[in-house]
PDB file with one MODEL, atoms N, CA, C and O in Angstrom:
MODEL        1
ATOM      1  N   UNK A   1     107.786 124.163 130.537  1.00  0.00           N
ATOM      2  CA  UNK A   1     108.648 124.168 129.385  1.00  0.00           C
ATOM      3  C   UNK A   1     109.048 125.599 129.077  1.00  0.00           C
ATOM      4  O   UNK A   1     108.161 126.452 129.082  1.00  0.00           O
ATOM      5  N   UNK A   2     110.348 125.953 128.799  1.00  0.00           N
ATOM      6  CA  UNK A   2     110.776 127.113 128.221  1.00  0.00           C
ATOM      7  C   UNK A   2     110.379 127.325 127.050  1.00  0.00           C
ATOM      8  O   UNK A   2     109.898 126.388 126.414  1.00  0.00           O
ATOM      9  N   UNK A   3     110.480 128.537 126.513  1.00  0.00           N
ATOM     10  CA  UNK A   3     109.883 129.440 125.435  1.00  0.00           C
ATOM     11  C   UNK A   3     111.003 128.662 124.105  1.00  0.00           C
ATOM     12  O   UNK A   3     110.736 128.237 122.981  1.00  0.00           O
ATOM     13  N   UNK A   4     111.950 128.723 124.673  1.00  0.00           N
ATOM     14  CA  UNK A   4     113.443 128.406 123.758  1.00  0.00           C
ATOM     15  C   UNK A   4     112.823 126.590 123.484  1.00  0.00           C
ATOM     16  O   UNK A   4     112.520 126.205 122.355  1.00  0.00           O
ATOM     17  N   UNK A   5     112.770 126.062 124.199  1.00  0.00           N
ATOM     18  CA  UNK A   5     112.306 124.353 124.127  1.00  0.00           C
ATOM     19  C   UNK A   5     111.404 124.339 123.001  1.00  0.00           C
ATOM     20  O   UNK A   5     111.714 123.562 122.097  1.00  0.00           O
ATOM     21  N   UNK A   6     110.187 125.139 122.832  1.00  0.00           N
ATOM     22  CA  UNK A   6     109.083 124.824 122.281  1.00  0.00           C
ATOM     23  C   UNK A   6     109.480 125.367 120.669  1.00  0.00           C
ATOM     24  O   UNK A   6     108.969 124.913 119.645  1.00  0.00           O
ATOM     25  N   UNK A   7     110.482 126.409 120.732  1.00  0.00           N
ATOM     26  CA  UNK A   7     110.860 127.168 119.267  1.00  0.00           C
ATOM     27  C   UNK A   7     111.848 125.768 118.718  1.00  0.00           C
ATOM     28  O   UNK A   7     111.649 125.514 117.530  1.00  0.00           O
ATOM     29  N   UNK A   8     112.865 124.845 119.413  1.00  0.00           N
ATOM     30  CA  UNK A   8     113.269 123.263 119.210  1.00  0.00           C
ATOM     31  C   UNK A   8     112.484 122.277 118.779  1.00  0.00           C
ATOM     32  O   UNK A   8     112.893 121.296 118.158  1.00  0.00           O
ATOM     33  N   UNK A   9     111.577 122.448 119.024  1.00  0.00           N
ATOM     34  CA  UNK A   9     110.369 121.334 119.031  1.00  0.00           C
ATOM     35  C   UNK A   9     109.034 121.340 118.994  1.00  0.00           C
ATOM     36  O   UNK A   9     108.191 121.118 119.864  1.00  0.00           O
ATOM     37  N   UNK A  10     108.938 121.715 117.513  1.00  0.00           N
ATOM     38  CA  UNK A  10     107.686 122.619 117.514  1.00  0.00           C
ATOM     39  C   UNK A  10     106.484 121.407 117.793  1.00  0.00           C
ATOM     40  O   UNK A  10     105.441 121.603 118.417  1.00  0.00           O
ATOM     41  N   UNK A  11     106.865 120.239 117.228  1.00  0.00           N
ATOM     42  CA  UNK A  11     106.050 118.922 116.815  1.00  0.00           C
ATOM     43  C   UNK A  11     105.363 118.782 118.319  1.00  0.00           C
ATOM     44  O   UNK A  11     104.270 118.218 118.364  1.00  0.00           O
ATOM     45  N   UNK A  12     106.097 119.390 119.860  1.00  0.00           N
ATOM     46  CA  UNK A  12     105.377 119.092 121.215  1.00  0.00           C
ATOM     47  C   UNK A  12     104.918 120.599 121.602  1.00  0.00           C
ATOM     48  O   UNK A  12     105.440 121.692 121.823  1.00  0.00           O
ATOM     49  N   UNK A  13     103.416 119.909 121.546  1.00  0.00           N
ATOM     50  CA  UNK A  13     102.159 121.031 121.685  1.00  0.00           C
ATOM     51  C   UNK A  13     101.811 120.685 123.575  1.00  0.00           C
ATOM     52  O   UNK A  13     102.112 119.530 123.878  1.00  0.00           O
ATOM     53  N   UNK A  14     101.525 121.119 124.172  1.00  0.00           N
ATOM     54  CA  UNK A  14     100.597 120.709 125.170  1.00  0.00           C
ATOM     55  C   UNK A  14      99.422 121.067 124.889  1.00  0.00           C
ATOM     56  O   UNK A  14      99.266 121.997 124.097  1.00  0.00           O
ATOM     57  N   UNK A  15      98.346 120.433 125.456  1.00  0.00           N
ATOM     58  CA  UNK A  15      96.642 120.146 125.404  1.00  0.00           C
ATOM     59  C   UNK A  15      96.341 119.991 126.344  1.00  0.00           C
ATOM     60  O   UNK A  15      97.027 119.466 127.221  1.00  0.00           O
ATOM     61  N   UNK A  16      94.975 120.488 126.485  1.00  0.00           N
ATOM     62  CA  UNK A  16      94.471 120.152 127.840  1.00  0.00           C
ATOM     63  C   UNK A  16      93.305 119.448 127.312  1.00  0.00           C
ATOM     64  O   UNK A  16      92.921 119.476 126.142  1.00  0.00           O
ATOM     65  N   UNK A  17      92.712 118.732 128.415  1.00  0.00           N
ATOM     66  CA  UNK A  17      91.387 117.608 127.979  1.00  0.00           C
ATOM     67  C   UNK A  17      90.495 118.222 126.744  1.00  0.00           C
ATOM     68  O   UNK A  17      90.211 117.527 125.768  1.00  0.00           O
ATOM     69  N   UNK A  18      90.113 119.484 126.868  1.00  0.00           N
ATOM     70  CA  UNK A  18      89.110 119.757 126.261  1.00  0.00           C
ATOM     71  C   UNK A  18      89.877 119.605 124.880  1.00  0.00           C
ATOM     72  O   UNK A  18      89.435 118.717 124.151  1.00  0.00           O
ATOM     73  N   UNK A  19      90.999 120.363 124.390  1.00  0.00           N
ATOM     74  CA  UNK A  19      91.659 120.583 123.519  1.00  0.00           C
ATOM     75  C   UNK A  19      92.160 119.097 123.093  1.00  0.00           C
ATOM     76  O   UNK A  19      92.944 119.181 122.147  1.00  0.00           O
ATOM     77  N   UNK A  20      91.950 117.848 123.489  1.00  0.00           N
ATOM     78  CA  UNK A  20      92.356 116.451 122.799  1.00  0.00           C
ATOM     79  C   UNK A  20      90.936 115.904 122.447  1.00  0.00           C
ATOM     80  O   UNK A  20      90.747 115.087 121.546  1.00  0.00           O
ATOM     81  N   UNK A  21      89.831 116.494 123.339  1.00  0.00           N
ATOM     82  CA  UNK A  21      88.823 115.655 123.177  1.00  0.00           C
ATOM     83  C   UNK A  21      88.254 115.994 121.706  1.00  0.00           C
ATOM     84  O   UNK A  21      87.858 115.114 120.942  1.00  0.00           O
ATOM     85  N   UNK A  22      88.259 117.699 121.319  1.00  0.00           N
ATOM     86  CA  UNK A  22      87.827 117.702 120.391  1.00  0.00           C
ATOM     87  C   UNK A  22      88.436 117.712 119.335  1.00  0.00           C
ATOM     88  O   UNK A  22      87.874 117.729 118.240  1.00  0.00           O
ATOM     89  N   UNK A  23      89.775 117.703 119.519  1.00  0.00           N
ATOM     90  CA  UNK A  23      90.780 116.969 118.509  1.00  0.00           C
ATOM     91  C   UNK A  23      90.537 115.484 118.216  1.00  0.00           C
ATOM     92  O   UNK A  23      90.986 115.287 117.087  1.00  0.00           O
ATOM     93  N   UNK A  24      90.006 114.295 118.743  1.00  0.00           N
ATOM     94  CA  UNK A  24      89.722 113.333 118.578  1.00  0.00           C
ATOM     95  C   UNK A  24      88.259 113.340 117.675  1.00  0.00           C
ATOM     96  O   UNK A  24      88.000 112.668 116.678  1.00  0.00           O
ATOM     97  N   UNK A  25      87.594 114.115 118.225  1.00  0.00           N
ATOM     98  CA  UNK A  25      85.930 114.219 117.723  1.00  0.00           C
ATOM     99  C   UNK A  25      85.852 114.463 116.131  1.00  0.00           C
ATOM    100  O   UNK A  25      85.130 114.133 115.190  1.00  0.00           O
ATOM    101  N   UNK A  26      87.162 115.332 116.403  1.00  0.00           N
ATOM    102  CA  UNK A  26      87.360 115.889 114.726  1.00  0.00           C
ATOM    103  C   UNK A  26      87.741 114.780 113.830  1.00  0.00           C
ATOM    104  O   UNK A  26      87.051 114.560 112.834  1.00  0.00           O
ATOM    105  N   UNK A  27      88.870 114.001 114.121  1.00  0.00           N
ATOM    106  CA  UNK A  27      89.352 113.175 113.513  1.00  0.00           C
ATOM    107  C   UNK A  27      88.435 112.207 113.396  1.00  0.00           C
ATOM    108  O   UNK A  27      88.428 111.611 112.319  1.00  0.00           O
ATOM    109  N   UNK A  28      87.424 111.794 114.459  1.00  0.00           N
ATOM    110  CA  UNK A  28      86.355 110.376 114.206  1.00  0.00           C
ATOM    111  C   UNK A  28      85.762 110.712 113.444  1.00  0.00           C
ATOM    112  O   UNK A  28      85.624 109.984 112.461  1.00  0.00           O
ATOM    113  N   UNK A  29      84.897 112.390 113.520  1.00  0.00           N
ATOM    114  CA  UNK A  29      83.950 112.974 112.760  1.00  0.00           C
ATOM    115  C   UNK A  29      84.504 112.478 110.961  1.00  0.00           C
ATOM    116  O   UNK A  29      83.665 112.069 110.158  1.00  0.00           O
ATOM    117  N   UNK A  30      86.229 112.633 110.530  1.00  0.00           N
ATOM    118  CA  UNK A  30      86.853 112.762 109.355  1.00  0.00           C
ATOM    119  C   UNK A  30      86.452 111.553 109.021  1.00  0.00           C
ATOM    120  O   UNK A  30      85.898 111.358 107.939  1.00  0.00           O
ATOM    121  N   UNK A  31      86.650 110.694 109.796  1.00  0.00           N
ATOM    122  CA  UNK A  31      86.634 109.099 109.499  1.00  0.00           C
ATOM    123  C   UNK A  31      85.257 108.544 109.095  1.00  0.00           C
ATOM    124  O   UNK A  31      85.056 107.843 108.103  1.00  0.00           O
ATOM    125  N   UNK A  32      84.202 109.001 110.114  1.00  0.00           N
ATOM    126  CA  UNK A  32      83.097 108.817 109.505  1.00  0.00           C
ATOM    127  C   UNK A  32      82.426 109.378 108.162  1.00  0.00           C
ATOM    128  O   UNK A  32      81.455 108.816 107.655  1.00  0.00           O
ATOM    129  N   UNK A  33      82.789 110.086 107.833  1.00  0.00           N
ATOM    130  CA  UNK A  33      82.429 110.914 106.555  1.00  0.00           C
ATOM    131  C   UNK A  33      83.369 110.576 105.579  1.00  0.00           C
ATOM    132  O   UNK A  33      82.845 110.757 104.479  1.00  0.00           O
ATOM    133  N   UNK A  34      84.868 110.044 105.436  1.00  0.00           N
ATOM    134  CA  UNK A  34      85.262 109.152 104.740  1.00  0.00           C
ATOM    135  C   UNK A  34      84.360 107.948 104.842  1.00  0.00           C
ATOM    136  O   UNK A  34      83.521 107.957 103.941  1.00  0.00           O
ATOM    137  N   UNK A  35      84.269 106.928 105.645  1.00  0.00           N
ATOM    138  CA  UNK A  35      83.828 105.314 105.290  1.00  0.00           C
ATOM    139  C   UNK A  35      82.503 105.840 104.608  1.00  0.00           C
ATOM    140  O   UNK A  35      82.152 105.051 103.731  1.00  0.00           O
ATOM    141  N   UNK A  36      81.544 107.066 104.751  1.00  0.00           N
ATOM    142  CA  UNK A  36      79.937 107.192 104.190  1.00  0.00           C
ATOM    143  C   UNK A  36      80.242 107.209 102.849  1.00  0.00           C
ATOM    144  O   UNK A  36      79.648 106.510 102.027  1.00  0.00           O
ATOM    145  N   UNK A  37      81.485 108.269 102.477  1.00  0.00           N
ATOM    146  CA  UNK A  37      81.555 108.834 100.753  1.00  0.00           C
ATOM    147  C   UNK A  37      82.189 106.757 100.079  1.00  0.00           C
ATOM    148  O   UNK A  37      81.965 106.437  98.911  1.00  0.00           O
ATOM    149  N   UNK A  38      82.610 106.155 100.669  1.00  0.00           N
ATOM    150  CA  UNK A  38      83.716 105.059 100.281  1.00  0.00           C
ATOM    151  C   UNK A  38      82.022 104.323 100.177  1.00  0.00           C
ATOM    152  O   UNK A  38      81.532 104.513  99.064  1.00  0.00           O
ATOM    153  N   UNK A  39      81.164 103.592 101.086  1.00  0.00           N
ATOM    154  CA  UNK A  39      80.082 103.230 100.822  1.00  0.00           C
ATOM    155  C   UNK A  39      79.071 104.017  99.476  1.00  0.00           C
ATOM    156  O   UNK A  39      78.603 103.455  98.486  1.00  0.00           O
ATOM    157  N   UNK A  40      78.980 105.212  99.799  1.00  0.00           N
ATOM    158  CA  UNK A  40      78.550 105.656  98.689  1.00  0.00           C
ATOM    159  C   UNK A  40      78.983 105.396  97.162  1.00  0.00           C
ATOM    160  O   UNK A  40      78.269 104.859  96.315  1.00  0.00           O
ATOM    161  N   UNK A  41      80.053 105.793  97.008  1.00  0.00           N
ATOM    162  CA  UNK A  41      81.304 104.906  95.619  1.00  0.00           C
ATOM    163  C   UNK A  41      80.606 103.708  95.543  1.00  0.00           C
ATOM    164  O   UNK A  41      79.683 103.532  94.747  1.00  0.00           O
ATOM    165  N   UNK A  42      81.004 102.873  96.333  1.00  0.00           N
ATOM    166  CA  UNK A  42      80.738 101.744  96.266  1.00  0.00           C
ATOM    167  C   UNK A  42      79.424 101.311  95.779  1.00  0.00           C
ATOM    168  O   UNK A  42      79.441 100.512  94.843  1.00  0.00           O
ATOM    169  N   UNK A  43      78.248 101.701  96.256  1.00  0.00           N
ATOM    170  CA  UNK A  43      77.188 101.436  95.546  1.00  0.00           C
ATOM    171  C   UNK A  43      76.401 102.460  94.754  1.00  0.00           C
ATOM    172  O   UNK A  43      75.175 102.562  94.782  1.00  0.00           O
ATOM    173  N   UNK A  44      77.309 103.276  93.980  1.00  0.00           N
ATOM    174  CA  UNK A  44      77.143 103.623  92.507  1.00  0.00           C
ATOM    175  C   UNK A  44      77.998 102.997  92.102  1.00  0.00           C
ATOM    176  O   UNK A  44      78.337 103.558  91.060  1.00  0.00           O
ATOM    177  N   UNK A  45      78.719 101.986  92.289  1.00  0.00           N
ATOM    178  CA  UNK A  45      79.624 101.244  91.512  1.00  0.00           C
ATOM    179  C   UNK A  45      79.171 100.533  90.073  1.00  0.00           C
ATOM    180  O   UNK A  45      78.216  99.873  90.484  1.00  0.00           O
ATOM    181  N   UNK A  46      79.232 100.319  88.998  1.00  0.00           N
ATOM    182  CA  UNK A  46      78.746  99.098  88.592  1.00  0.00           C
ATOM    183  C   UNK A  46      79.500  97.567  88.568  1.00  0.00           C
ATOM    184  O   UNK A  46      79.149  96.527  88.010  1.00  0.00           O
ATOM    185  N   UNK A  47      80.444  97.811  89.241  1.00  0.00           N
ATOM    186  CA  UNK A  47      80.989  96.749  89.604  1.00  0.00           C
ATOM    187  C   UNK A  47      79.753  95.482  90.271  1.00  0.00           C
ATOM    188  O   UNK A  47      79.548  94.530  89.519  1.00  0.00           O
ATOM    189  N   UNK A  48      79.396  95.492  90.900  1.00  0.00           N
ATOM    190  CA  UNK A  48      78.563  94.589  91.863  1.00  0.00           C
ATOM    191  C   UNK A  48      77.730  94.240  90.809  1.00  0.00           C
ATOM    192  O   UNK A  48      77.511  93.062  90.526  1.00  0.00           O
ATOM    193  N   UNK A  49      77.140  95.389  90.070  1.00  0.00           N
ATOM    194  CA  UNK A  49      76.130  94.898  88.986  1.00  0.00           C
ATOM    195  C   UNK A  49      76.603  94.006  88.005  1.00  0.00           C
ATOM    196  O   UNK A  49      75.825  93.130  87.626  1.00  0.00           O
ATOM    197  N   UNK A  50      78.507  94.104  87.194  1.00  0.00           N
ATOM    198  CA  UNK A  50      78.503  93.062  86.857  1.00  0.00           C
ATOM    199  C   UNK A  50      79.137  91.944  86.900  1.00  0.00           C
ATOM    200  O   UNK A  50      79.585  91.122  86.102  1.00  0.00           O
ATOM    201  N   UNK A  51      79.053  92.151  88.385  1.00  0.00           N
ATOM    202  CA  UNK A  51      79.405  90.365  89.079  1.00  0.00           C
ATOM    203  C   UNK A  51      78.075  89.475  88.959  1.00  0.00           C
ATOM    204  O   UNK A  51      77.989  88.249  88.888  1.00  0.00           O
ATOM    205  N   UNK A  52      77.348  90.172  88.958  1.00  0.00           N
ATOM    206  CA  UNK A  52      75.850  89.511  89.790  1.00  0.00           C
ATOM    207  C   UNK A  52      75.513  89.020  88.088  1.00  0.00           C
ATOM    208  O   UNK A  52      75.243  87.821  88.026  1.00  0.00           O
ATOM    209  N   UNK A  53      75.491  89.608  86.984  1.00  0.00           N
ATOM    210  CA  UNK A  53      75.711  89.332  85.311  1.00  0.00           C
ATOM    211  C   UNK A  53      76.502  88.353  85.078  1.00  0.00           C
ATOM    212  O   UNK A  53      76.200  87.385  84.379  1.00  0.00           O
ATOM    213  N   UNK A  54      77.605  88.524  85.653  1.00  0.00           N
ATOM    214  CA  UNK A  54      78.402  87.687  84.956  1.00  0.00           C
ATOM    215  C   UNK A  54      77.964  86.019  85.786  1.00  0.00           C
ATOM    216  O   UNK A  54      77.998  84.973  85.138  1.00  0.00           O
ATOM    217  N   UNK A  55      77.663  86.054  86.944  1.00  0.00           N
ATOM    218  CA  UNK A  55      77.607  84.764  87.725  1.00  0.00           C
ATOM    219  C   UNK A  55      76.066  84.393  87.058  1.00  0.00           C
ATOM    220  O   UNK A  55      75.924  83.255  86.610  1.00  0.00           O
ATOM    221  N   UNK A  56      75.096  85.202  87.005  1.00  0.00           N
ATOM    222  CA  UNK A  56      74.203  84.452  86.263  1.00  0.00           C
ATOM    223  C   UNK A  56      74.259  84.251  85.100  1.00  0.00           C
ATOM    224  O   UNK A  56      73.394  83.508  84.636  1.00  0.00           O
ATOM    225  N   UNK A  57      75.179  84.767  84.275  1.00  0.00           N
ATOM    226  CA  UNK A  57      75.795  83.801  82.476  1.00  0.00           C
ATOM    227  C   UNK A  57      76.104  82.621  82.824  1.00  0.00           C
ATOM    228  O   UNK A  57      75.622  81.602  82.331  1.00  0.00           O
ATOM    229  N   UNK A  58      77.113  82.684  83.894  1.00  0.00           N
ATOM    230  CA  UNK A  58      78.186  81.771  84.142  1.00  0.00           C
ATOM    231  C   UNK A  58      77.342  80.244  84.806  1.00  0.00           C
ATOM    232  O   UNK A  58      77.731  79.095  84.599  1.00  0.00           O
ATOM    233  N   UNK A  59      76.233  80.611  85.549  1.00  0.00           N
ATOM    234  CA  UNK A  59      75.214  79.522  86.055  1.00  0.00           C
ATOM    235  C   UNK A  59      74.475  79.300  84.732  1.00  0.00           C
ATOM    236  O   UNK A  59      74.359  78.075  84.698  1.00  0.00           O
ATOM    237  N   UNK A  60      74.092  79.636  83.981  1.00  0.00           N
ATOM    238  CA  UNK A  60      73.163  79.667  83.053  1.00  0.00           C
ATOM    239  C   UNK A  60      74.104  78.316  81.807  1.00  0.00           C
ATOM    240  O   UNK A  60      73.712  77.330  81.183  1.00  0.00           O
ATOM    241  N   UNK A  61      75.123  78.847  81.931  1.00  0.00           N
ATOM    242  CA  UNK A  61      76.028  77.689  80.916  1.00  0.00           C
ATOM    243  C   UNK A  61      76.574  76.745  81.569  1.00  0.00           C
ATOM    244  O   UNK A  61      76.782  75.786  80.827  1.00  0.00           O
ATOM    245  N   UNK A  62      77.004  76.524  82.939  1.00  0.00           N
ATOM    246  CA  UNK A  62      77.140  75.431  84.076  1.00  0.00           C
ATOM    247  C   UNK A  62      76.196  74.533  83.415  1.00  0.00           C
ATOM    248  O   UNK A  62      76.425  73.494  82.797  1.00  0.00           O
ATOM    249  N   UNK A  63      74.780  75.296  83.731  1.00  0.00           N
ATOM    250  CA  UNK A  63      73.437  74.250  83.677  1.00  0.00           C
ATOM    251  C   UNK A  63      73.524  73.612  82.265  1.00  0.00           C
ATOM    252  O   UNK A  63      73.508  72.407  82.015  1.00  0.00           O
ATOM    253  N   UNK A  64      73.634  74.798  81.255  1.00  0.00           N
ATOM    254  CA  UNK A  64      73.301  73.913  79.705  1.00  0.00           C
ATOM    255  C   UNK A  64      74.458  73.069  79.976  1.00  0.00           C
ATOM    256  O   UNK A  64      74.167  71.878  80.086  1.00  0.00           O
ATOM    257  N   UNK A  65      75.681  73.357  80.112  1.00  0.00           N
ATOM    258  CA  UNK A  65      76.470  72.028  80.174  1.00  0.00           C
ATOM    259  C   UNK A  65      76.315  70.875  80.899  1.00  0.00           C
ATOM    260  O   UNK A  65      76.821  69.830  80.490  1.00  0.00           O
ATOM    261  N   UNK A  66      75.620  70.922  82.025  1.00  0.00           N
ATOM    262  CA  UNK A  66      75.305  69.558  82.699  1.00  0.00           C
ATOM    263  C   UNK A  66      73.848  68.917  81.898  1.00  0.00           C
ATOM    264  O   UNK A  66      73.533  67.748  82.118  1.00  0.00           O
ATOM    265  N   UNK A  67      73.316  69.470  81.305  1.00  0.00           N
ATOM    266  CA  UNK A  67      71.795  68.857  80.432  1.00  0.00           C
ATOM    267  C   UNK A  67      72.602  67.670  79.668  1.00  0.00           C
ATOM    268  O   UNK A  67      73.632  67.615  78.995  1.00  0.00           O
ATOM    269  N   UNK A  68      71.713  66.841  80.066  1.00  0.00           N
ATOM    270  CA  UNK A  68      72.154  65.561  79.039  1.00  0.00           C
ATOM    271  C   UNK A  68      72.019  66.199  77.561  1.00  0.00           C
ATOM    272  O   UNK A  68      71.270  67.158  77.376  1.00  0.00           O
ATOM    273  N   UNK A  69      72.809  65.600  76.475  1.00  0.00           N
ATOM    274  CA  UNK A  69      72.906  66.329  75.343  1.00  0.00           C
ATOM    275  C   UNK A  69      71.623  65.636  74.590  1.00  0.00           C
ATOM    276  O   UNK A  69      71.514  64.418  74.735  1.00  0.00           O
ATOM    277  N   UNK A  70      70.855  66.174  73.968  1.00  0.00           N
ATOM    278  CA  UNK A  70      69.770  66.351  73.222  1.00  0.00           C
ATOM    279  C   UNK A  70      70.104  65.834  71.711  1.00  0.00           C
ATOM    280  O   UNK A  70      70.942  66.412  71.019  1.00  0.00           O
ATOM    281  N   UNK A  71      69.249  64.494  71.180  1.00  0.00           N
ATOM    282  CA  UNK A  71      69.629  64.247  69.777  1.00  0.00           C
ATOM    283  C   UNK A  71      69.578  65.665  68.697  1.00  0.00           C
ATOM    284  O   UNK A  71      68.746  66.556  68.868  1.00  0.00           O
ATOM    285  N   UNK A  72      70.555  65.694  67.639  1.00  0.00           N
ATOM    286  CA  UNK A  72      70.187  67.277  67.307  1.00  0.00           C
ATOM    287  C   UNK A  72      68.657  66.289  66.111  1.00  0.00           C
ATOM    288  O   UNK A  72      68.392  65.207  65.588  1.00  0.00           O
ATOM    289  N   UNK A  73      68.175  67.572  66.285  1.00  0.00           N
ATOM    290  CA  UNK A  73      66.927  67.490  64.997  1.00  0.00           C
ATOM    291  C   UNK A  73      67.198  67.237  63.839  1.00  0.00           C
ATOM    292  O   UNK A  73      68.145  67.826  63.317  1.00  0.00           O
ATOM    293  N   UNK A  74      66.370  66.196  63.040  1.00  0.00           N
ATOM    294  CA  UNK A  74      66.503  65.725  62.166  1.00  0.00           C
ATOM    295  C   UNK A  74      65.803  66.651  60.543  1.00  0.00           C
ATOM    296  O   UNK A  74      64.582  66.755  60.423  1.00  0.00           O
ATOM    297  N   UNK A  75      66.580  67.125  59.653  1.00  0.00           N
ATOM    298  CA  UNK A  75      65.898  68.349  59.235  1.00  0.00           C
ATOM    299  C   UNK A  75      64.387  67.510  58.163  1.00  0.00           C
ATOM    300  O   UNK A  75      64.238  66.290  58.238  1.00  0.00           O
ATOM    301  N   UNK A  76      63.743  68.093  57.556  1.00  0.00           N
ATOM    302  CA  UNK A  76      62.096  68.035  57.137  1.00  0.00           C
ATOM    303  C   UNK A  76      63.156  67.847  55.841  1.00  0.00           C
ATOM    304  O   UNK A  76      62.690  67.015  55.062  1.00  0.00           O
ATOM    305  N   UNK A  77      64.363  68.348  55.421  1.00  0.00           N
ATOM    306  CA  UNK A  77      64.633  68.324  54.090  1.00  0.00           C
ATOM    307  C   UNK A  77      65.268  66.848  53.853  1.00  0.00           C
ATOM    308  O   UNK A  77      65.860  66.201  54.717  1.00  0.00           O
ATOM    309  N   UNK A  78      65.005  66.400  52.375  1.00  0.00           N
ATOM    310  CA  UNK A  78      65.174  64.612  52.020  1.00  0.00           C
ATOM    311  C   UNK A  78      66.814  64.939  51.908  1.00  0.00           C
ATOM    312  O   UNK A  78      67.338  66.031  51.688  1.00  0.00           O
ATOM    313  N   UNK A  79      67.287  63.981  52.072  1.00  0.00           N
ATOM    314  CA  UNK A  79      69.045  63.711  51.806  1.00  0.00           C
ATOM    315  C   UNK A  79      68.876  64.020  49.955  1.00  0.00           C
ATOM    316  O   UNK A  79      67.918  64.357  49.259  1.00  0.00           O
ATOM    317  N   UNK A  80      69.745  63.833  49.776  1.00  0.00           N
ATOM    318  CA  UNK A  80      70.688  63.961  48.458  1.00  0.00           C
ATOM    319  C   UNK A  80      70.571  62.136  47.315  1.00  0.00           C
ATOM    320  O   UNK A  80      70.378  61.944  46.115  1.00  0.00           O
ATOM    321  N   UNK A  81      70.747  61.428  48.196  1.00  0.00           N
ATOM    322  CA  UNK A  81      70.480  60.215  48.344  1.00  0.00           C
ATOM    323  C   UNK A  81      69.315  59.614  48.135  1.00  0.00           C
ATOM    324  O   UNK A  81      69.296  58.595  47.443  1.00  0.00           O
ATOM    325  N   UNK A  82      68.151  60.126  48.684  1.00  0.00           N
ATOM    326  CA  UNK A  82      67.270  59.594  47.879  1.00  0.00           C
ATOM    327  C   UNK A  82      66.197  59.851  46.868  1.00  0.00           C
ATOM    328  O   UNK A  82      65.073  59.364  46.745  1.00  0.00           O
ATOM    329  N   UNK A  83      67.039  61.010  45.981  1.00  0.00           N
ATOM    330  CA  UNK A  83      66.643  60.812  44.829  1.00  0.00           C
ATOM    331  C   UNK A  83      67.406  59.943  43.911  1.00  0.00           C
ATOM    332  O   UNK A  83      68.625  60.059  43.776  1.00  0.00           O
ATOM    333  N   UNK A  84      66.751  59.144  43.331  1.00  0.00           N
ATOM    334  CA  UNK A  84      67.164  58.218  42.141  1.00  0.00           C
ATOM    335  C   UNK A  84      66.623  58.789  40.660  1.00  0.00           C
ATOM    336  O   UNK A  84      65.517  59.130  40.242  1.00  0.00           O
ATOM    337  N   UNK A  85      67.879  58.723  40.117  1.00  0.00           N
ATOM    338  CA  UNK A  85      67.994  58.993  38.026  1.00  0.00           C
ATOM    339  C   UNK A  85      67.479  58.206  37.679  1.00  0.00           C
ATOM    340  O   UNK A  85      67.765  57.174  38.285  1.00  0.00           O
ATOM    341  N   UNK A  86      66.572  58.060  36.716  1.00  0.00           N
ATOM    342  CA  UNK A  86      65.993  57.085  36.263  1.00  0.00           C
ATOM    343  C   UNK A  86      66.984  56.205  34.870  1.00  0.00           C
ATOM    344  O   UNK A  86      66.833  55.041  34.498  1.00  0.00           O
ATOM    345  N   UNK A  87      67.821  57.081  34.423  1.00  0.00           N
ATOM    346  CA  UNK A  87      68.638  57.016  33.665  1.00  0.00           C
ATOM    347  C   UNK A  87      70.317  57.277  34.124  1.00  0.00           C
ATOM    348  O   UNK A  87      70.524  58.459  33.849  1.00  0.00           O
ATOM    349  N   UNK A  88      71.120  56.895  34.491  1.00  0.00           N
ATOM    350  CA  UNK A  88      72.402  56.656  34.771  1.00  0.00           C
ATOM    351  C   UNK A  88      73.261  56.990  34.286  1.00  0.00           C
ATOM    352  O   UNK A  88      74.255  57.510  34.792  1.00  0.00           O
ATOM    353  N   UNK A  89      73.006  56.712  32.998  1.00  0.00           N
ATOM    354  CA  UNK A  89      73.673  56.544  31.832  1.00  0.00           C
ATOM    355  C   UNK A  89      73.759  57.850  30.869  1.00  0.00           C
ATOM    356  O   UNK A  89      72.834  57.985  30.068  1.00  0.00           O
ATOM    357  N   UNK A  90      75.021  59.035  30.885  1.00  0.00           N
ATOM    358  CA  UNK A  90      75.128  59.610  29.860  1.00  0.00           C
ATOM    359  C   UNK A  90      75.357  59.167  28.495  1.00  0.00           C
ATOM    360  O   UNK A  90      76.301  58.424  28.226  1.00  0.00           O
ATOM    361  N   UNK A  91      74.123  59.800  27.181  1.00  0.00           N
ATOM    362  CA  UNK A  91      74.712  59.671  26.292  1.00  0.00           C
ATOM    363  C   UNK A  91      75.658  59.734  25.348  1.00  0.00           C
ATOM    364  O   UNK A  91      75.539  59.083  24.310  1.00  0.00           O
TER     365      UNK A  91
ENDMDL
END
């Protein structure tokens, strides 16, 4: 390639093996140390923590809703009703 070609086109480099291999090494090396920091994020997340919350609320009221419903309790206090006036009758 001429001197004049390469000042046209700067974007075409030639390489020789060694010079791609560790151009590749570099770039895997980038990649791996991105996906570690993206895992890392990820589990300092609290995201996960509150999925795992919310699905055990969410099972927890599934269940009370499938329980057959329970007579409610009858309270210790007398109705209204059965006290009786002995007298009815205002004077």
């Amino acid at each position: 390639m001429s001197k004049n070609y390469r000042w046209k086109h700067p974007e075409m480099t030639v390489h020789d093996a060694g010079g791609l291999k560790n151009f590749w090494e570099k770039k895997i090396e980038h990649h791996a140390k991105q996906v570690e920091n993206e895992n890392s994020r990820i589990s300092r997340s609290a995201l996960d923590k509150l999925r795992c919350e919310w699905t055990r609320r969410l099972e927890g009221r599934l269940k009370m809703l499938q329980q057959p419903q329970e007579e409610p309790k009858k309270s210790s206090l007398l109705p209204i009703e059965s006290f009786h006036l002995a007298d009815k009758t205002v004077a």
